[in-house]
N, CA, C and O atoms as a printed pandas DataFrame, in Angstrom:
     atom_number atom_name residue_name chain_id  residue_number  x_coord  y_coord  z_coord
0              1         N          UNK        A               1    0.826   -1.206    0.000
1              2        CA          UNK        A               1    0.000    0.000    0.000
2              3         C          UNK        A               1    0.867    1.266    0.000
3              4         O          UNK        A               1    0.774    2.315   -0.637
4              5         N          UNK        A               2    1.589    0.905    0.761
5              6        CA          UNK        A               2    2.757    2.096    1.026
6              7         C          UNK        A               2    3.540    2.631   -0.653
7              8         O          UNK        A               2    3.524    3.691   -1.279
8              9         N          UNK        A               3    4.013    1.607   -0.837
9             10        CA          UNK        A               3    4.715    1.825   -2.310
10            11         C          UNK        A               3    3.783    1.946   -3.236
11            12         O          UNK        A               3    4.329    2.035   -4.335
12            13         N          UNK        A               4    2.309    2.003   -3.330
13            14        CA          UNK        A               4    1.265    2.321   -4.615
14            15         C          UNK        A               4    1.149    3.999   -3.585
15            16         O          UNK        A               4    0.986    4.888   -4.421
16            17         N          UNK        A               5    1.178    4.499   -2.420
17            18        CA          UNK        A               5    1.246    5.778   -2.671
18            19         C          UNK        A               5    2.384    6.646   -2.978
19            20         O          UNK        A               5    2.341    7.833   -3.304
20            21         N          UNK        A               6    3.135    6.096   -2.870
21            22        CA          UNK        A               6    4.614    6.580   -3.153
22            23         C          UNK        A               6    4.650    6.490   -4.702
23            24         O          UNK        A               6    5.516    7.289   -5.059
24            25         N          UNK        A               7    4.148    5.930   -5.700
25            26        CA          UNK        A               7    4.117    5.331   -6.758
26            27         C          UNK        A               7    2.951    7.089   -7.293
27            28         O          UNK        A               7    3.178    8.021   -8.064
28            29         N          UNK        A               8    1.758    6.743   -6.364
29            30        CA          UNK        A               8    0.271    7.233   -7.314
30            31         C          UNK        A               8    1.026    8.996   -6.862
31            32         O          UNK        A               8    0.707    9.911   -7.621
32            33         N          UNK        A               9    2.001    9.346   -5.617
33            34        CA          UNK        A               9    2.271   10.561   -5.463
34            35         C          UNK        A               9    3.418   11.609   -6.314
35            36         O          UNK        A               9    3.711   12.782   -6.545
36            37         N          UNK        A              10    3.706   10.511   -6.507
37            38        CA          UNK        A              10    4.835   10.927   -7.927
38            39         C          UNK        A              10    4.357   10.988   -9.296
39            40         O          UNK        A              10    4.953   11.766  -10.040
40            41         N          UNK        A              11    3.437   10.344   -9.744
41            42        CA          UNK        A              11    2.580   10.882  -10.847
42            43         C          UNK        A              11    1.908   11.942  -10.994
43            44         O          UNK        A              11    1.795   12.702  -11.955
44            45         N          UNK        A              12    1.104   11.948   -9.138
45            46        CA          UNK        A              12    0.666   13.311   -9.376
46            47         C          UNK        A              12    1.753   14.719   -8.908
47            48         O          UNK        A              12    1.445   15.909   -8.986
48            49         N          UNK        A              13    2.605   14.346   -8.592
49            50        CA          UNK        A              13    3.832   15.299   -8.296
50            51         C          UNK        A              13    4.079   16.049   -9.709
51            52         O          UNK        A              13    3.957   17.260   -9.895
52            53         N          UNK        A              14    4.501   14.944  -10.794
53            54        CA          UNK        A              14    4.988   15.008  -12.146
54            55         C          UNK        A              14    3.335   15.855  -12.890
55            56         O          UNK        A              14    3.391   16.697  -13.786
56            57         N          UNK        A              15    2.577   15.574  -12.523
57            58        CA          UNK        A              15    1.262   16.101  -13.554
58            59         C          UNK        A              15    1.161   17.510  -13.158
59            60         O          UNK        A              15    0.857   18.340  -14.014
60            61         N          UNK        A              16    1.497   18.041  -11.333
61            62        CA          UNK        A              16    1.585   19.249  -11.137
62            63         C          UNK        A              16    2.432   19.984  -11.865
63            64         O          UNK        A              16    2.165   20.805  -12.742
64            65         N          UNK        A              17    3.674   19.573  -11.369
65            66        CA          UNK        A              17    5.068   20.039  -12.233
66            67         C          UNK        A              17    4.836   20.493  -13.663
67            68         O          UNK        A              17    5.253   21.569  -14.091
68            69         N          UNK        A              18    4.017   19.445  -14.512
69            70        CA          UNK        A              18    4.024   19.798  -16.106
70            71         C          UNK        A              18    2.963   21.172  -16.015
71            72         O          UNK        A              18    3.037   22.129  -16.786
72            73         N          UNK        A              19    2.060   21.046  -14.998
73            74        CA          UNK        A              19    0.573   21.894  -15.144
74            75         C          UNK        A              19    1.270   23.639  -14.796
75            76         O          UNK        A              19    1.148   24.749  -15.314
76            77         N          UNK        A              20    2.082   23.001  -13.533
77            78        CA          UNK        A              20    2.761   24.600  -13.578
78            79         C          UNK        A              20    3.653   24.884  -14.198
79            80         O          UNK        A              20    3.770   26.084  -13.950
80            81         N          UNK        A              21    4.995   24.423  -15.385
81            82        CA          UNK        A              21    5.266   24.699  -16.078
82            83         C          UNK        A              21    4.515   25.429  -17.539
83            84         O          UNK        A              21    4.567   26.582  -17.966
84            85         N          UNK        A              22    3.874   24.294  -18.015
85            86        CA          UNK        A              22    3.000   25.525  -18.561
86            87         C          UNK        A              22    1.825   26.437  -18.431
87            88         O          UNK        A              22    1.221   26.959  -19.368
88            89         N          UNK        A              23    1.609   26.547  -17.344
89            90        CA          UNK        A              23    1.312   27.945  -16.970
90            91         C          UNK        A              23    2.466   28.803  -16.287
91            92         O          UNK        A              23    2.150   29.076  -15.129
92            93         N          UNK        A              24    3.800   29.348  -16.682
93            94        CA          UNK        A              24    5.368   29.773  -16.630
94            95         C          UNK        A              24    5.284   29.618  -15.627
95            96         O          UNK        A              24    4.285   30.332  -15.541
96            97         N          UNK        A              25    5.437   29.282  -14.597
97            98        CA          UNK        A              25    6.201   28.813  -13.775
98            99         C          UNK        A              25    7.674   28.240  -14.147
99           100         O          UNK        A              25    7.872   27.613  -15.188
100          101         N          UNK        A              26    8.682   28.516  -13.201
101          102        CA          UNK        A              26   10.163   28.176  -13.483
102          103         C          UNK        A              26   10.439   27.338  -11.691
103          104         O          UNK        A              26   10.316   27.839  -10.574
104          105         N          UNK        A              27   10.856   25.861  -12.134
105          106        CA          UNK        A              27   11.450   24.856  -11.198
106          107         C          UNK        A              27   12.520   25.280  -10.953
107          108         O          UNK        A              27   13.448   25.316  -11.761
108          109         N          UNK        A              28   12.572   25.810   -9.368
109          110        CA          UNK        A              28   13.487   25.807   -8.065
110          111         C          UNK        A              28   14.382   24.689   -7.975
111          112         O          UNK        A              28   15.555   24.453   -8.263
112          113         N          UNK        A              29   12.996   23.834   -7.262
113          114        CA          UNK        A              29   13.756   22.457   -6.624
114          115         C          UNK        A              29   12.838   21.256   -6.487
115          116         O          UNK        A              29   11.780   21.715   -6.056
116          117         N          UNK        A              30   12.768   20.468   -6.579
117          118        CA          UNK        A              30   11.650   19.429   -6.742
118          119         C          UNK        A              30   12.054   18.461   -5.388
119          120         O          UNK        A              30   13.168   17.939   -5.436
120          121         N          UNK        A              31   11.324   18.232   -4.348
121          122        CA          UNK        A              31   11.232   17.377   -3.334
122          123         C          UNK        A              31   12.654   17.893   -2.291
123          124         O          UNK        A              31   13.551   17.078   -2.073
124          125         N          UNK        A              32   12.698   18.926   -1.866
125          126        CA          UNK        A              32   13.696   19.437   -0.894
126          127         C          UNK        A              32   13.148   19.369    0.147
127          128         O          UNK        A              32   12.171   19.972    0.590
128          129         N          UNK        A              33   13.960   18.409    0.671
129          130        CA          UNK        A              33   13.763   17.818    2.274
130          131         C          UNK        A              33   14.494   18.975    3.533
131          132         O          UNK        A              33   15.488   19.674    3.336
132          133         N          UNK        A              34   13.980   18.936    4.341
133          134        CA          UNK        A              34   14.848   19.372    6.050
134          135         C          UNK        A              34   14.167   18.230    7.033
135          136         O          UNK        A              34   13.382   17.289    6.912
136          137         N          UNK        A              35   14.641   18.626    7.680
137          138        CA          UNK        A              35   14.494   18.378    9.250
138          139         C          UNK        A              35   12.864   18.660    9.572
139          140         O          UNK        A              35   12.602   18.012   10.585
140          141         N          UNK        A              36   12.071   19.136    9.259
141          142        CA          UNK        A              36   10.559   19.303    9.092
142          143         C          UNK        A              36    9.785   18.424    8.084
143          144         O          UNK        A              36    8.554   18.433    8.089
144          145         N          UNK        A              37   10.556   17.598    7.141
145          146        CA          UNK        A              37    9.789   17.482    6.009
146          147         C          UNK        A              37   10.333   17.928    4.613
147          148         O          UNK        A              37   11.459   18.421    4.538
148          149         N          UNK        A              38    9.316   17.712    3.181
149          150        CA          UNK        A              38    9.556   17.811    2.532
150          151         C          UNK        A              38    8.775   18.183    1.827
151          152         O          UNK        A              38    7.618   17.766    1.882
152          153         N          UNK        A              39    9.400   19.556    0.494
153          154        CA          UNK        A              39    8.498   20.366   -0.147
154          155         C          UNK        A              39    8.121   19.478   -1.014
155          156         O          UNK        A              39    9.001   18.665   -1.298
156          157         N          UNK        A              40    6.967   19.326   -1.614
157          158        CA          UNK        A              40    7.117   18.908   -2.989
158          159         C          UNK        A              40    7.541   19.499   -4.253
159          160         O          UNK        A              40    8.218   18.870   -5.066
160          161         N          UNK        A              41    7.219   20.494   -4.401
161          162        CA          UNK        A              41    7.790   21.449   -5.532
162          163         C          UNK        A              41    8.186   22.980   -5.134
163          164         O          UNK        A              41    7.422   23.347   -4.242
164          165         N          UNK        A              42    8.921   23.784   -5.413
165          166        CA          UNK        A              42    9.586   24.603   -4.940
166          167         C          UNK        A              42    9.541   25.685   -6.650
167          168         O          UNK        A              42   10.098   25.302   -7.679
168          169         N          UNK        A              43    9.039   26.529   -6.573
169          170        CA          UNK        A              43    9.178   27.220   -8.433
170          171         C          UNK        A              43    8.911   28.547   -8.135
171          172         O          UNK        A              43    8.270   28.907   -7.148
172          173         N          UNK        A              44    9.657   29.687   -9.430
173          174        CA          UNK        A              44    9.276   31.207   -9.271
174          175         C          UNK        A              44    8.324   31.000  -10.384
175          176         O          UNK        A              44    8.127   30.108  -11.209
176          177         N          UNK        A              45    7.752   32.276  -10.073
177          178        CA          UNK        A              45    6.568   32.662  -10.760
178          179         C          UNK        A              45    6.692   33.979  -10.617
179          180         O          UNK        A              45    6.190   34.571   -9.661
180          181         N          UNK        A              46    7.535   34.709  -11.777
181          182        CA          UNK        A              46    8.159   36.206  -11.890
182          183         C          UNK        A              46    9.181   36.399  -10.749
183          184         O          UNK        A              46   10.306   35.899  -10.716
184          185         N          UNK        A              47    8.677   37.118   -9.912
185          186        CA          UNK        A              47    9.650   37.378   -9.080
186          187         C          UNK        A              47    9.333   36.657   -7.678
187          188         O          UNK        A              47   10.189   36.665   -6.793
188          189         N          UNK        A              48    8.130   36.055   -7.498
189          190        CA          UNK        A              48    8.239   35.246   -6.220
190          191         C          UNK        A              48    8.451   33.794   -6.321
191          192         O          UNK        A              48    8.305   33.031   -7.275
192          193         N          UNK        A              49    8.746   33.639   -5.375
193          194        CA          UNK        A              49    9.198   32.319   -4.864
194          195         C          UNK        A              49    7.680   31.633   -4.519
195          196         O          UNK        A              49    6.748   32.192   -3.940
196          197         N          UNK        A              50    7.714   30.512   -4.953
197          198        CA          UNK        A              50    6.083   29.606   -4.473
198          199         C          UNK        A              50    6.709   28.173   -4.379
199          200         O          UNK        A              50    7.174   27.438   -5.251
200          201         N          UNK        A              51    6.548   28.007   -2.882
201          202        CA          UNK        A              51    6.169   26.906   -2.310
202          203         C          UNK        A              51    4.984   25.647   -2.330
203          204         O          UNK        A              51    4.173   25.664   -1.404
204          205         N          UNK        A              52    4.886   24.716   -3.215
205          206        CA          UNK        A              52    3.905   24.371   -3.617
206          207         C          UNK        A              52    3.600   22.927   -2.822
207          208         O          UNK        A              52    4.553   22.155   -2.933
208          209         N          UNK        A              53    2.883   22.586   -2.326
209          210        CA          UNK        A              53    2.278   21.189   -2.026
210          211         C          UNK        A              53    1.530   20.340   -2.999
211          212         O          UNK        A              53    0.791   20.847   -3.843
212          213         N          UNK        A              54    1.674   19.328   -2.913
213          214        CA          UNK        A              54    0.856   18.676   -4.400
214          215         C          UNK        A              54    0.234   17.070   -2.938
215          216         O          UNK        A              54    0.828   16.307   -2.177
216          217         N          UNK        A              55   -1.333   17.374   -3.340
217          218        CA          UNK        A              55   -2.126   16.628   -2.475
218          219         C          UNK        A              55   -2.770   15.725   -3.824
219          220         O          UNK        A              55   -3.111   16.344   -4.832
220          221         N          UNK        A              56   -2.907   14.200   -3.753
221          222        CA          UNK        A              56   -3.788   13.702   -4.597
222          223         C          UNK        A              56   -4.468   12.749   -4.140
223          224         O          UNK        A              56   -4.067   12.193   -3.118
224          225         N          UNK        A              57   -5.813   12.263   -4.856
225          226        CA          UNK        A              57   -6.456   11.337   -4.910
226          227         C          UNK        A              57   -7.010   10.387   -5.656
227          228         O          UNK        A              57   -7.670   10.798   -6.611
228          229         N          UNK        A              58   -6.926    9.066   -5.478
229          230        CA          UNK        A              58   -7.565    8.317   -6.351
230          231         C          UNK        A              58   -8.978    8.365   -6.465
231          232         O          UNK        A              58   -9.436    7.481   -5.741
232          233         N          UNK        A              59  -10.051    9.110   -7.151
233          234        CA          UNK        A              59  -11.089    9.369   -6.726
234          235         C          UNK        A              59  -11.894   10.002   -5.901
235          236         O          UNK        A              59  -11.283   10.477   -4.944
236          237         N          UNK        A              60  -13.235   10.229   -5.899
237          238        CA          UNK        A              60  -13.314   11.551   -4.463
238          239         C          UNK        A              60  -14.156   10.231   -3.353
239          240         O          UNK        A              60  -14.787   10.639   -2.378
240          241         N          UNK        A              61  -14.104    9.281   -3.528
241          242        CA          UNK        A              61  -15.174    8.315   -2.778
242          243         C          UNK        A              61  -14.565    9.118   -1.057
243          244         O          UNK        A              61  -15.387    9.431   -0.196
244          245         N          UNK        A              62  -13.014    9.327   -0.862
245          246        CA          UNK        A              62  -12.938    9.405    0.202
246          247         C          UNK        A              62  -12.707   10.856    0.731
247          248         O          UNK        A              62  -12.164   11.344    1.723
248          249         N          UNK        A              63  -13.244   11.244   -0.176
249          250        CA          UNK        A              63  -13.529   13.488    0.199
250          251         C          UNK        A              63  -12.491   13.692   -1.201
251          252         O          UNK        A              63  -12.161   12.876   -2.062
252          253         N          UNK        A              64  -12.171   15.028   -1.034
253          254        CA          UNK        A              64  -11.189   15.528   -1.750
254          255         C          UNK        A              64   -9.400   15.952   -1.969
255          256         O          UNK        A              64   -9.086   16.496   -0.910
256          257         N          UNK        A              65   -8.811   15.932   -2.414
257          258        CA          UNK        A              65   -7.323   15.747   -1.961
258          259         C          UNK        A              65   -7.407   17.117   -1.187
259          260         O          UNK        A              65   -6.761   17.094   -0.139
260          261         N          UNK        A              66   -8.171   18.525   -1.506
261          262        CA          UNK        A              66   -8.092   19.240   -0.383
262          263         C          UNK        A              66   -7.646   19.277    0.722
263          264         O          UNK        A              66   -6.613   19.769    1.176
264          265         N          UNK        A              67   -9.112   18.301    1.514
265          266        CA          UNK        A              67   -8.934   18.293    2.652
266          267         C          UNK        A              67   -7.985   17.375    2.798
267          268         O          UNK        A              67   -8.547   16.473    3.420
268          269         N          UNK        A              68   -7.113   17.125    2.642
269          270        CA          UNK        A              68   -5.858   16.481    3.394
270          271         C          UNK        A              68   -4.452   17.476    2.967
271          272         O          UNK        A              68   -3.385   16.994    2.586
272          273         N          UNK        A              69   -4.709   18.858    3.117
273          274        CA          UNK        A              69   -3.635   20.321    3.361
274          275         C          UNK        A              69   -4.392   20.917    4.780
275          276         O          UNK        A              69   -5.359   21.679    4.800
276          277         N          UNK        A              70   -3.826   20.471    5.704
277          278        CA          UNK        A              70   -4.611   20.603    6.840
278          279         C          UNK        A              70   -3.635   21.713    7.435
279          280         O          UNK        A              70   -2.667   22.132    6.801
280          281         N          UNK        A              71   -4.011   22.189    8.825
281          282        CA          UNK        A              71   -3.430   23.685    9.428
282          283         C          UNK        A              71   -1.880   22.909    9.819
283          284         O          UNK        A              71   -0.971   23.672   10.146
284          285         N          UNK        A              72   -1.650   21.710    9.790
285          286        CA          UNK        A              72   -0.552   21.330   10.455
286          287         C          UNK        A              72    0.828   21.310    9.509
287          288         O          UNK        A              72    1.992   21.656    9.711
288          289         N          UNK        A              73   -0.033   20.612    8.143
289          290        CA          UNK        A              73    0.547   20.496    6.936
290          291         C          UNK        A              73    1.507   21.778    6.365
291          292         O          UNK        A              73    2.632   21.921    5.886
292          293         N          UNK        A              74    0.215   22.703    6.764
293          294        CA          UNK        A              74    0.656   24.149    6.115
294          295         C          UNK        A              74    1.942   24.870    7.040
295          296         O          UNK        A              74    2.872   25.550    6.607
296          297         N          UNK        A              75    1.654   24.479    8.428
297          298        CA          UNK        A              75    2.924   25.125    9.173
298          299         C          UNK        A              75    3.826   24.365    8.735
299          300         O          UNK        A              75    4.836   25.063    8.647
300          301         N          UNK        A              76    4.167   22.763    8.229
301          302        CA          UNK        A              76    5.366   22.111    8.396
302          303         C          UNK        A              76    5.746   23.123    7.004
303          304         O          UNK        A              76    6.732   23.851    7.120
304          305         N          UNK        A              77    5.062   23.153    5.870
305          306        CA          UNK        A              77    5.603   23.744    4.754
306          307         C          UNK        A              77    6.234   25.206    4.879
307          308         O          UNK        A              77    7.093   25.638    4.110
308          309         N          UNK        A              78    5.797   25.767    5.743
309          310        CA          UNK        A              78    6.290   27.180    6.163
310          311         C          UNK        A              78    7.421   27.279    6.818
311          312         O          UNK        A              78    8.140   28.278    6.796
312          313         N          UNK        A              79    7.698   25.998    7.591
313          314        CA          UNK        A              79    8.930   25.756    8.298
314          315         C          UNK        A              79   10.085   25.791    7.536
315          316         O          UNK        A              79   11.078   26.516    7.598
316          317         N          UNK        A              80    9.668   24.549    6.546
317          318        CA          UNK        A              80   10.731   24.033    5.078
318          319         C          UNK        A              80   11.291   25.463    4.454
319          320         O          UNK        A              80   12.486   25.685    4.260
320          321         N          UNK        A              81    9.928   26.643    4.101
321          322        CA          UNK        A              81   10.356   27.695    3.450
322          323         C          UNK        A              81   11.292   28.125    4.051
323          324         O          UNK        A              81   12.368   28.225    3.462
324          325         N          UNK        A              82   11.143   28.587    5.676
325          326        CA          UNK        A              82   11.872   29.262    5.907
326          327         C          UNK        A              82   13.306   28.866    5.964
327          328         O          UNK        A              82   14.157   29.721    6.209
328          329         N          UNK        A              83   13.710   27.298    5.696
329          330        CA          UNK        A              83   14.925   26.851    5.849
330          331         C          UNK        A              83   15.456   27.069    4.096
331          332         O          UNK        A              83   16.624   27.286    3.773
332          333         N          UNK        A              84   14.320   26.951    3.154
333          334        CA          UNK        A              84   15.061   27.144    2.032
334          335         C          UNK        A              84   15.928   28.451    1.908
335          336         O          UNK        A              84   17.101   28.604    1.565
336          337         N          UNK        A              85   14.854   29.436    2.343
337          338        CA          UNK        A              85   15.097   30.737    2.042
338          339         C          UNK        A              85   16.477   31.249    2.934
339          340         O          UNK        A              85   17.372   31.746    2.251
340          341         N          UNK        A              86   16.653   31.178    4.086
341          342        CA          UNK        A              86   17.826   30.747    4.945
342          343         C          UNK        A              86   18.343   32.344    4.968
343          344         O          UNK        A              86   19.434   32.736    4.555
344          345         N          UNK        A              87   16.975   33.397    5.727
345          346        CA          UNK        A              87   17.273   34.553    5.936
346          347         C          UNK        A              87   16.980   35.161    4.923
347          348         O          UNK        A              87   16.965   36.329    5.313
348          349         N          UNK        A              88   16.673   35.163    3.619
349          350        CA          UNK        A              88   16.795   36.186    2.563
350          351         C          UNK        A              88   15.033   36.489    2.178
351          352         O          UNK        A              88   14.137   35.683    1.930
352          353         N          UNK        A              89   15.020   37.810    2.248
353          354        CA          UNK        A              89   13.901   38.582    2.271
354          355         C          UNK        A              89   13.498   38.521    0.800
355          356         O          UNK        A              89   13.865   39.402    0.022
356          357         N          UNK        A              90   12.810   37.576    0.446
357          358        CA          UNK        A              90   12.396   37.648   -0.797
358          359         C          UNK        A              90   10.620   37.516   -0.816
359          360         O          UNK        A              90   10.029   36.927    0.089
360          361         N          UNK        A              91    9.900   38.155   -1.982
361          362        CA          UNK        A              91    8.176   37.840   -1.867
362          363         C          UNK        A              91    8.089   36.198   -2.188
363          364         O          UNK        A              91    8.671   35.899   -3.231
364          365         N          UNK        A              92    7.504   35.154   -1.521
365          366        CA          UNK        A              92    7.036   34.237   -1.116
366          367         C          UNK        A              92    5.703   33.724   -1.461
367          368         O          UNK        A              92    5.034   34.582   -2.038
368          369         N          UNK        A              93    5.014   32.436   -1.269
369          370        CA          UNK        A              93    3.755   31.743   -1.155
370          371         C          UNK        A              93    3.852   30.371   -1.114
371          372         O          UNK        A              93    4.725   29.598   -1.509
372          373         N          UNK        A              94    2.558   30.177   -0.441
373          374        CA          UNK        A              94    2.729   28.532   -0.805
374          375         C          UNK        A              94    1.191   28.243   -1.014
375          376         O          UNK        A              94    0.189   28.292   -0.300
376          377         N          UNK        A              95    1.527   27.855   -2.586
377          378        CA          UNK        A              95    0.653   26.933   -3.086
378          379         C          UNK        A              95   -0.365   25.739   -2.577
379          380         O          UNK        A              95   -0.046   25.429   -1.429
380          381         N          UNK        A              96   -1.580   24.903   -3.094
381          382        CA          UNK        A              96   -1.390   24.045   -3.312
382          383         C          UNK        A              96   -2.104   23.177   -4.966
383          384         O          UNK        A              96   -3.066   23.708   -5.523
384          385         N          UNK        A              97   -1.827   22.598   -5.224
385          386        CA          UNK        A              97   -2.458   21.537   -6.195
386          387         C          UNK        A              97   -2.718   20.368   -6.038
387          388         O          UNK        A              97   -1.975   19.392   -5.929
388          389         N          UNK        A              98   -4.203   20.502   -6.022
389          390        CA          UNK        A              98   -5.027   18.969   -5.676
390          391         C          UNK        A              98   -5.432   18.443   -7.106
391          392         O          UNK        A              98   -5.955   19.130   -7.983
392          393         N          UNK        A              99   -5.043   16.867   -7.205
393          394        CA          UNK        A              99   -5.197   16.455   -7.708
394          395         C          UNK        A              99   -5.984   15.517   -7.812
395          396         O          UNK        A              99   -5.691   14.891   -6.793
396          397         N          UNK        A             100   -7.084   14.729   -8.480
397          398        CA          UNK        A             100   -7.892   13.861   -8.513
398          399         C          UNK        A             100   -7.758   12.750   -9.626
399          400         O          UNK        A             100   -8.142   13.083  -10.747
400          401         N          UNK        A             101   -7.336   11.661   -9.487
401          402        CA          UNK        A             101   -6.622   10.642  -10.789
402          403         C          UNK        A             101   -7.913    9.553  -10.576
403          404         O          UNK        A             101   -8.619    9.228   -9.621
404          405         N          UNK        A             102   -7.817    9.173  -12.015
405          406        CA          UNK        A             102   -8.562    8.446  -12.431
406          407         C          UNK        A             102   -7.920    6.430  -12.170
407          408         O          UNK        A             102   -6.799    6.083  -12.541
408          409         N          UNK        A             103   -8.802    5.565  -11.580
409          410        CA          UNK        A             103   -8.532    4.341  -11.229
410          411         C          UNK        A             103   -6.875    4.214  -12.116
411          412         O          UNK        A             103   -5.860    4.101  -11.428
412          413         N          UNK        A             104   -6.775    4.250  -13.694
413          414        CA          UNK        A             104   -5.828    3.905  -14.290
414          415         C          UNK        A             104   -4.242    5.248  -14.225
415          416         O          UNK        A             104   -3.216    5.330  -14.901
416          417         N          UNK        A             105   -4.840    6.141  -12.972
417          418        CA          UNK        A             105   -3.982    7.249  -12.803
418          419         C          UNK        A             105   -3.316    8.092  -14.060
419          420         O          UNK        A             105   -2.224    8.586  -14.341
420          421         N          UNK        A             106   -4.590    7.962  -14.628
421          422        CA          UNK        A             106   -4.695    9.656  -15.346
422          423         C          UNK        A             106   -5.218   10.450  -14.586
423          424         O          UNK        A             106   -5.756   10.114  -13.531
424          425         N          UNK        A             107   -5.123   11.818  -15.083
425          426        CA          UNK        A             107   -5.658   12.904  -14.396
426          427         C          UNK        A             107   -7.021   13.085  -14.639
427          428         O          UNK        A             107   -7.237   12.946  -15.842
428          429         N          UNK        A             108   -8.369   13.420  -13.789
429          430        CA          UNK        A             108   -9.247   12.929  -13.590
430          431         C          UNK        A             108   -9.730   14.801  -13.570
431          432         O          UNK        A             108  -10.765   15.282  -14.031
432          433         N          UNK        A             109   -8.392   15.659  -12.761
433          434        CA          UNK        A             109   -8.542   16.675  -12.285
434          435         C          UNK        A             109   -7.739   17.554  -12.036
435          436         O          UNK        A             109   -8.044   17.765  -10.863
436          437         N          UNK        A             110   -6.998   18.179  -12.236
437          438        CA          UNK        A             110   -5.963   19.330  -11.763
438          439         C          UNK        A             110   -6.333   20.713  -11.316
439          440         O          UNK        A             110   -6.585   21.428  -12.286
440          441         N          UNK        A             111   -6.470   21.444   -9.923
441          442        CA          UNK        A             111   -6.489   22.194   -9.591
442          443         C          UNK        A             111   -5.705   23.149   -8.585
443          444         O          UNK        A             111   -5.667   22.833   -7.396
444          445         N          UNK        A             112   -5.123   24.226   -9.000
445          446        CA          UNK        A             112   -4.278   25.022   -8.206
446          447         C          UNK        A             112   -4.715   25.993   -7.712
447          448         O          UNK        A             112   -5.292   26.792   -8.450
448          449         N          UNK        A             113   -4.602   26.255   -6.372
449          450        CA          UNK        A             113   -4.978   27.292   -5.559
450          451         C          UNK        A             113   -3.758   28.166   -5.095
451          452         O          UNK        A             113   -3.081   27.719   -4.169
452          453         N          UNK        A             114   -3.383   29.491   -5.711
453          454        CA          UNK        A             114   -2.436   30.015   -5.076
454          455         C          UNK        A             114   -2.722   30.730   -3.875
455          456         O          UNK        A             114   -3.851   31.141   -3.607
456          457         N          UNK        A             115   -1.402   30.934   -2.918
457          458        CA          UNK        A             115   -1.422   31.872   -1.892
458          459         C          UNK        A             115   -2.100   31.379   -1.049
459          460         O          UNK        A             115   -3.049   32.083   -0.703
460          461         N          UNK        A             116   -1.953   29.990   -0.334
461          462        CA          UNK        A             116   -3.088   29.293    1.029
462          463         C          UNK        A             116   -2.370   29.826    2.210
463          464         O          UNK        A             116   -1.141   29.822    2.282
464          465         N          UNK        A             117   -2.990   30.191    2.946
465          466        CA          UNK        A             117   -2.814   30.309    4.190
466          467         C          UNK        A             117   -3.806   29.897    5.121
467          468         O          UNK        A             117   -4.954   29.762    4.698
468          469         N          UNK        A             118   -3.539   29.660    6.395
469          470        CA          UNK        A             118   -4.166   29.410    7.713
470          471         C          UNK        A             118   -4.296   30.155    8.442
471          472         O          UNK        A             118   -3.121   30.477    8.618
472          473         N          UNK        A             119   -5.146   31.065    9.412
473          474        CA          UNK        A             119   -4.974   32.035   10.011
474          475         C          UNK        A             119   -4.922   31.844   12.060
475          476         O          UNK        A             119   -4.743   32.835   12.768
């Protein structure tokens, strides 16, 4: 089970990646780990920096990949930023893109929400 999500999260990792490339987006860093965790995608978009999460699902039987970017999720990713960024005052965000794949893991669905925050 473990290795079909590791498997179905890298497809949808790769389907984000292509979705924000062409819409210009320019790749940072793809899966940069710390001590908190790990980004999934890391890309500018003009002059800011966007932190992106990529959430997917096989289907919505069990809700939406949404809801699984939860308030906890979002601080670990804010953590990561701040270790990428490592002091330097630059404009920022973090993304996410939920994805919804079809049984044979095509894309079923691609949607990006910029600028999430938790308050």
């Amino acid at each position: 089970m473990k290795s079909q999500n590791l498997h179905t999260g890298k497809i949808a990792e790769n389907l984000a990646l292509q979705f924000l490339l062409t819409s210009n987006f320019e790749l940072l860093a793809q899966n940069f780990r710390t001590k908190f965790g790990e980004i999934d995608l890391i890309m500018r978009a003009g002059p800011t920096i966007v932190f992106v999460e990529v959430k997917s699902k096989i289907g919505l039987k069990l809700g939406p990949p949404e809801d699984m970017f939860t308030r906890g999720k979002y601080t670990k990713v804010k953590r990561m930023a701040t270790v990428f960024l490592n002091g330097k005052e630059v404009d920022c965000r973090i993304d996410l893109v939920a994805i919804v794949l079809n049984p044979d893991l095509s894309p079923q669905s691609i949607h990006h929400y910029p600028n999430i925050y938790y308050l």
